[in-house]
C-alpha positions, 0 to 999 in steps of 0.5 A: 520546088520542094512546095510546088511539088507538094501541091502537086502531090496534093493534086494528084491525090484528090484526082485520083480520089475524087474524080469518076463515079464513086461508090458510097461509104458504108458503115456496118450494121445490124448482125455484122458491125463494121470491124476496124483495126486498133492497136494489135487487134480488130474492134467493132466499136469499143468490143474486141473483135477475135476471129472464129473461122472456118476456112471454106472452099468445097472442091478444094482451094483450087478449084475455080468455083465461088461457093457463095453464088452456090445460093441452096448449098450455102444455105445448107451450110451456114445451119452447120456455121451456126452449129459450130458458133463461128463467126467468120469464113475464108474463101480462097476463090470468088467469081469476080464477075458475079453478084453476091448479093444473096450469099452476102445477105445470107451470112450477114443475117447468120452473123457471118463475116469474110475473110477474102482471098482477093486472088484466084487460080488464073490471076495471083502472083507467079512466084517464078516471075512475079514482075511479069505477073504483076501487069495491070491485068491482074490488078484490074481482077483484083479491084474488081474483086473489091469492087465485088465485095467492098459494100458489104458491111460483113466484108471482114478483110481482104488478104493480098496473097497467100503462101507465095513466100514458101522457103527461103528462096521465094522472098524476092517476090516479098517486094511485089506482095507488099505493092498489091497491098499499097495497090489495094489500099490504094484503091479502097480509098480512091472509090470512096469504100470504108476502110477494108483491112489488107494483109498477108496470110504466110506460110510458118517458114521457120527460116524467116517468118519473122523477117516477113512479119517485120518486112510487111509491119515495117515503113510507110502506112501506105504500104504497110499490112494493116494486119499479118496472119500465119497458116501454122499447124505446129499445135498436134494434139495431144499438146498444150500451150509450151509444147506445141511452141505457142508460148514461144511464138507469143514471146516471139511475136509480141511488141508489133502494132498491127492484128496477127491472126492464125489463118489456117490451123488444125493439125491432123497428126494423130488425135484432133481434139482440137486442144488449141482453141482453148489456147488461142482464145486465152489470155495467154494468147490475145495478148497478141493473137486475135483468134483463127480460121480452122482449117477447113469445112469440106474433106477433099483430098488432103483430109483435113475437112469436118464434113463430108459432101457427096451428092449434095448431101452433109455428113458432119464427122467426128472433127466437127463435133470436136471443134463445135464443143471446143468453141462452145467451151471456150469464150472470149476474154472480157474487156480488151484481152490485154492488147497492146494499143500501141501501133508503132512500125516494125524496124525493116529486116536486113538482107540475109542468107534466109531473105533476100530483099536488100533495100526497102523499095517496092514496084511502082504500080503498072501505069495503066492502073492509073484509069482504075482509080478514078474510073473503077476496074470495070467488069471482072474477068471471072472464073470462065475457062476461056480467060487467059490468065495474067502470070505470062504477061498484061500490056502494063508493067511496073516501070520503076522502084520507088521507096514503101512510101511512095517516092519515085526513085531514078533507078533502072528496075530490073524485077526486083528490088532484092535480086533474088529467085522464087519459086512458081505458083501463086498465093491462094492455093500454092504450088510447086518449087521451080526457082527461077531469076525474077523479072527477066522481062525488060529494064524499066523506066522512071515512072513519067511526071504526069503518071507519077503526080497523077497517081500521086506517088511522087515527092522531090526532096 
């Protein structure tokens, strides 16, 4: 039995990858090389890759406006890209039913590449319930979003969420975050994209952000983060490398196999010399770090942009002098940074009073998901005032648990496979902290054969 259904997994794999119109492999080229992951760092060919960013979102992360078919103010603003010596922006919100050709083209040309947040306002994990938000029809946006930007050479990474664990009582909705990553992997490989690195971006909740590095490093590769980014503004200035703690938080997260990165940082407290560039881009620091995204372009009300927008009009402030001499100032270590080639998985956390995950099982992927591997997403639904968004509820749901690699498992799934209670709001943009049980929508059911060997997820041991 144990052989036959090893064919079957085999199967169901090349159907799930072979069948239905593919989109080609591409390779990067020209200004924006493709970047792959090796060891604990990116690499584009046998260079070390290390992030220069600027996250950049004008109206805020938010707002419902993609920035890259803003063709003239984009043009506008990669002049400004190019005076800061940046070599990467991160979009938190992306019209998932529009083409990009043009604002794609257009960095690709500055040498700009994107870090892209796959969710938007509407559609992204509700921490109050992330089983009822985690429905086929936020994965058909979420594929489209890659089906959107999965050709473009200069398509650096794909985040999975962002922030949803905000304090010790979110990290139940740590199993559903994991299942969009296995799901987008899944997905890149079953259209026949290039290899795309998905992750999480956290917040610096110092309760348990290393058990969520550990929980998203650790298991199957299916389903494992292909890199882990922090939103850390712990370095104010005036600081240096011990007193901001960054040399502990090297010492802390040395020795995991995967690219960890800063993707937001830049405090505003007092001065903002912007000191810790120089940190992060030293061997110091590369050892483990593969660089940041500064946070962020435009002021909006929080404070924290470089620029000032009004009226279609930029004015740089005194933030963006500081940061465009920082980079100037500080270049990229030579050869390899002293990265750690070894790529080994992380061991996975025990449950605790600060994480809330009592096993390793994941949800399985709502059933219906099945037609997108092997015919695309279709259409996205955009970013249009009408769409109704998924938190409350899609017509396909996760009917079972199964373990992070990807064997179905004959258990009742009631939400979570942790039991515990998160809070609402949605990665990309945050929001408030309302806790509430998870997955109070209904029992599920063990995924069926035919579903299971379709999408290839089941194994008989």
């Amino acid at each position: 039995m144990k052989s036959v259904t090893s064919a079957l997994l085999l199967v169901g794999t090349a159907i799930a990858t072979r069948t239905g119109p593919l989109q080609p492999r591409q390779s990067g080229s020209g200004s924006t090389p493709e970047v792959t992951v090796r060891g604990n760092a990116f690499w584009t060919g046998d260079e070390r890759f290390y992030i220069r960013g600027v996250a950049y979102q004008p109206g805020g992360a938010a707002d419902a406006k993609d920035p890259l078919i803003d063709i003239p103010s984009l043009k506008r603003d990669i002049e400004n890209f190019k005076d800061l010596g940046i070599n990467t922006i991160r979009v938190y919100t992306v019209d998932n039913s529009e083409n990009h050709d043009e604002g794609m083209g257009l960095l690709a040309d500055a040498g700009i590449y994107l870090a892209l947040d796959v969710n938007t306002p509407k559609f992204s994990l509700n921490r109050a319930d992330p089983f009822l938000s985690y429905n086929e029809k936020y994965l058909q946006s979420v594929f489209a979003t890659i089906d959107a930007f999965a050709s473009y050479p200069n398509t650096l990474l794909f985040f999975s969420g962002n922030e949803v664990i905000n304090d010790k009582k979110t990290t139940g909705t740590a199993p559903y975050i994991r299942a969009v990553t296995r799901d987008i992997k899944n997905y890149i490989n079953a259209r026949g994209y290039r290899t795309i690195p998905t992750g999480y971006s956290s917040a610096d909740v110092s309760e348990n952000i290393v058990e969520q590095l550990e929980y998203f490093d650790c298991g199957d590769n299916s389903s494992r983060t292909d890199f882990f980014a922090f939103n850390d503004y712990s370095w104010c200035d005036p600081s240096d490398f011990v007193k901001s703690g960054w040399k502990a938080k090297v010492e802390k997260y040395t020795g995991y196999g995967i690219p960890l990165f800063l993707s937001e940082y830049g405090c505003i407290e007092d001065e903002r010399a912007w000191g810790e560039v120089a940190a992060l881009y030293s061997t110091n620091m590369t050892t483990v770090f593969s660089g940041g995204i500064a946070y962020e372009y435009s002021v909006e009300p929080n404070g924290y942009g470089i620029v000032e927008i009004q009226d279609g009009q930029i004015t740089p402030n005194q933030d963006f002098e500081e940061l465009a001499t920082a980079f100037k100032n500080t270049p990229n270590p030579s050869g390899g940074g002293e990265f750690d080639p070894d790529a080994t998985a992380a061991e996975c956390p025990a449950a605790s009073e600060n994480w809330e995950v009592a096993d390793e099982l994941i949800p399985a992927p709502p059933s219906a998901i099945e037609d997108f591997m092997t015919n695309g997403a279709g259409p996205g639904p955009g970013l249009s005032e009408d769409v109704v968004t998924s938190h409350y509820g899609g017509d396909s749901y996760s009917e079972s648990n199964i373990t992070m690699g990807g064997v179905v498992v004959a258990s009742t799934n009631n939400g979570s496979s942790s039991g515990g209670s998160s809070g609402s709001g949605s990665g990309g943009g945050g929001g408030s902290s309302e806790n509430a049980a998870i997955g109070s929508a209904a029992p599920g059911l063990v995924l069926s054969m035919a579903s299971a060997v379709c999408m290839g997820l089941i194994v008989l041991l």
